[in-house]
N, C-alpha and C positions, 0 to 999 in steps of 0.2 A: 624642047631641050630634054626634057623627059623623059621621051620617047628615045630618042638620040639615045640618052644613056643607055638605056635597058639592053639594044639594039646592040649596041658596043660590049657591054656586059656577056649578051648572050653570042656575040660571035668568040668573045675572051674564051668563055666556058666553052665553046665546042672545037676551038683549037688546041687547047688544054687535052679536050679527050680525045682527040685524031691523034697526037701525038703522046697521049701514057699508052706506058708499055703494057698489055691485056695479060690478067694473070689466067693459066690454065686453073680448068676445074677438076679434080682431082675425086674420083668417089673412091672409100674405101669400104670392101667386105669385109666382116668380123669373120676374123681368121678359125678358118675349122682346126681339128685334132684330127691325127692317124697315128695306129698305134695304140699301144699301152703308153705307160709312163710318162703321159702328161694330161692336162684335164680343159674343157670347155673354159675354165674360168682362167685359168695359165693363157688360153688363147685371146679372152675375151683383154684381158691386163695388156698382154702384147699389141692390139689392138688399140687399144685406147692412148700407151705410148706411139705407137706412130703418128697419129691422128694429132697427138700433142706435137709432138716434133714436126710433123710436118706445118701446123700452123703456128709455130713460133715463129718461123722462118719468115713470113709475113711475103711471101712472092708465090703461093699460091694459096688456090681456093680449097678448100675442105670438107667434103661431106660422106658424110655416114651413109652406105648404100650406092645403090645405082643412079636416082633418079637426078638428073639433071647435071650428070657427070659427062667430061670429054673424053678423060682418061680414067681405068678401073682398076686397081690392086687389087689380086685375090691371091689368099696366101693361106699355107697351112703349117701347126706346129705338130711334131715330130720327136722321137728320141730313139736315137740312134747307138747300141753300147753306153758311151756315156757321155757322148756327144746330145744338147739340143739343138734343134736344129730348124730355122723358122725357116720356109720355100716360099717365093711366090710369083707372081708372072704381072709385068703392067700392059693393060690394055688400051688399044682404040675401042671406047664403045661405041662411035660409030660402025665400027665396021668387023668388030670384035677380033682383029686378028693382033695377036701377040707382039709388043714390042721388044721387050726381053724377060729372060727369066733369070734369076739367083737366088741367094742365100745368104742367110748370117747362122753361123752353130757356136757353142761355148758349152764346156763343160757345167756351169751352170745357167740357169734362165735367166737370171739378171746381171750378167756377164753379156748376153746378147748387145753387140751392137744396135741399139735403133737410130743412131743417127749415118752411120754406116748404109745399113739395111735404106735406108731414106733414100742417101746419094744415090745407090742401085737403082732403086724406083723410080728414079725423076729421070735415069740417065738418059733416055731416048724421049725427053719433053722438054720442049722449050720455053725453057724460064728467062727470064732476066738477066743479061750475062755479060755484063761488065769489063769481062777481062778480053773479051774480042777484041783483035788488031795486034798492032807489033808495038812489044817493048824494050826499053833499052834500061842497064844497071851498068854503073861504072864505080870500081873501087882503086882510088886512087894512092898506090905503091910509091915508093921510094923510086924505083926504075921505069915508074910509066904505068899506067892508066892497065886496070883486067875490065872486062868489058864482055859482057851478055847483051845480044840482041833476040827474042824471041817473039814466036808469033804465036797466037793461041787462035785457032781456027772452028768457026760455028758445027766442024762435026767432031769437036773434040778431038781433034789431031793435033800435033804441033810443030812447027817446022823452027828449028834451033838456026839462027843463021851464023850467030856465034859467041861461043864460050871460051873464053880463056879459062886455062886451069894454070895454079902458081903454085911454085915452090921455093922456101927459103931455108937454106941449109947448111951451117958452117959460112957463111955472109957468101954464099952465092943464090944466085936467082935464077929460077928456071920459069921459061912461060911458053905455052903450048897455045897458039888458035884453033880451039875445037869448033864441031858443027855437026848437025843429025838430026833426027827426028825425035817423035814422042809422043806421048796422049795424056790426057788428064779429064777428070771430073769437076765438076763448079756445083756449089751449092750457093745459092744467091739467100741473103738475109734481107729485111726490113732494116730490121733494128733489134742488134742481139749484142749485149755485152759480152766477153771473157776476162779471161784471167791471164796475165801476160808477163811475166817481170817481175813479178808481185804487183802491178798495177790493174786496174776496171780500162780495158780497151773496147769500146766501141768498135765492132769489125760490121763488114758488107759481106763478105763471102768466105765459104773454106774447100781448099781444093786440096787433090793429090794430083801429083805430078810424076811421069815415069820417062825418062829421056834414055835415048841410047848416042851415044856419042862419039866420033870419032878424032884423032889426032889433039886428045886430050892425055894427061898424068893416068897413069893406070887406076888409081882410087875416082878416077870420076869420068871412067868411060860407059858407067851405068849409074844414073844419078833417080834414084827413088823416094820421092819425101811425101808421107801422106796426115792429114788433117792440119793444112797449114792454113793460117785466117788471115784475112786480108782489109786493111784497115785506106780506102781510096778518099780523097781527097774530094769536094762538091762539084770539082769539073769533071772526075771521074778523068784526068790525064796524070796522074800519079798514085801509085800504093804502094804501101811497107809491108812484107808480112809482119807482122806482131810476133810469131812465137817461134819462129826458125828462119831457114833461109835454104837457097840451092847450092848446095856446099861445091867449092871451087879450087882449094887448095890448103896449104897449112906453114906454117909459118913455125920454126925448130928456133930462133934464135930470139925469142925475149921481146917486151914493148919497146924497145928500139926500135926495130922494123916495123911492128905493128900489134895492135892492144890488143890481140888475141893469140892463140895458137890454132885456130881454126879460121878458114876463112869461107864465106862466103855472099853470094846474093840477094839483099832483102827489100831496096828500095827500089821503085821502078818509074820512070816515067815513059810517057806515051809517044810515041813516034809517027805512027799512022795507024 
């Protein structure tokens, strides 16, 4: 019987690990200087935040250097007029070719995005990503249901299949069914509190979202919202954003119609 157990134990454990999700290994270079007007140690600091930020996130690996890395950041600090300006390129170390390059700049250095700068770096590496498949939000009006169906696709595309946009104005209602494309970035968390409402939110991930739209209200045939967190439920078939929403329309006449003057999309459940 003993035996039996350990046997059952040990098939538990290695179906466990066939199916977790494998975190990528991430090495990062200590970022050089070019130029005057900034120093080794300005880059050495920049370094050691990303490094934090990248491992708070708790969905990848993190090492200092090349060795035993999948993927490489090498980046350099900069100052430009009065621009800083941090560059830097992620790689395959296998095979050392460039997956992309970008930047963060700010008037000062600690102005620098590094959680920014992060999302660039991970863009072309496959983390954790939660938000894959199609979701659906419905906000339900006085005159019938507004209703977003969206798809968030593994190359970071997004296919809108449909957005209503509303309008309430002088007690009339206007409603459009939009639909279009779009791209967004995903940063996948562990376990990362914020700040939400005045409330401590436990969120999973934050994204930016860029949608282009058509046969929608003029204010939302370009719908761009960036560092939005997302706070998904343990079956991972539902989330709220926590600190914003995909703005949808707006509402002129008072909490009669409805308890804001903005409207939009924050809660979502999973469709397929």
């Amino acid at each position: 019987m003993k035996n039996k157990f350990i046997f059952l134990a040990f098939v538990f454990l290695s179906l466990n690990t066939a199916f977790a999700q494998r975190l990528p290994v991430i090495g990062i270079i200590t970022f050089e200087t070019t130029g005057g007007g900034v120093t080794a140690a300005d880059a050495v600091n920049l370094t050691s935040q990303v490094v934090s930020e990248l491992n708070s996130w708790g969905t990848v690996n993190v090492v200092q250097g090349a060795a035993g890395a999948e993927y490489i950041i090498r980046g350099s600090l900069s100052r430009i007029g009065n621009n800083f300006i941090l560059s830097a390129s992620t790689l395959n170390a296998g095979t050392n070719a460039v997956l992309n390059e970008y930047n963060e700049q700010a008037r000062a250095l600690n102005d620098i995005s590094v959680s920014q700068f992060c999302a660039k770096a991970v863009e072309r590496i496959a983390l954790p990503n939660y938000l894959l498949g199609t979701w659906q939000s419905v906000l339900n009006m006085p005159d019938g249901p507004v209703v977003c169906i969206i798809e968030f696709r593994t190359d970071r595309s997004v296919r809108v299949e449909r957005y209503d946009t509303w309008e309430h104005r002088q007690q009339n209602a206007l409603r459009y069914e939009g639909y279009g494309t779009g791209t967004y970035s995903y940063i996948g968390f562990a376990n990362r509190v914020v700040s939400a409402g005045g409330r401590q939110v436990r969120v999973d991930s934050a994204i930016s979202v860029n949608l282009s739209l058509e046969e929608t209200l003029p204010d939302q045939a370009s719908v761009n919202q960036s560092g939005l967190h997302l706070a998904f439920n343990g079956e991972r078939t539902t989330f709220e954003i926590v600190n914003g929403m995909l703005p949808c329309g707006r509402n002129f006449d008072g909490p009669s119609v409805y308890q804001s003057s903005v409207l939009g999309f924050s809660q979502f459940r999973k469709l397929r």
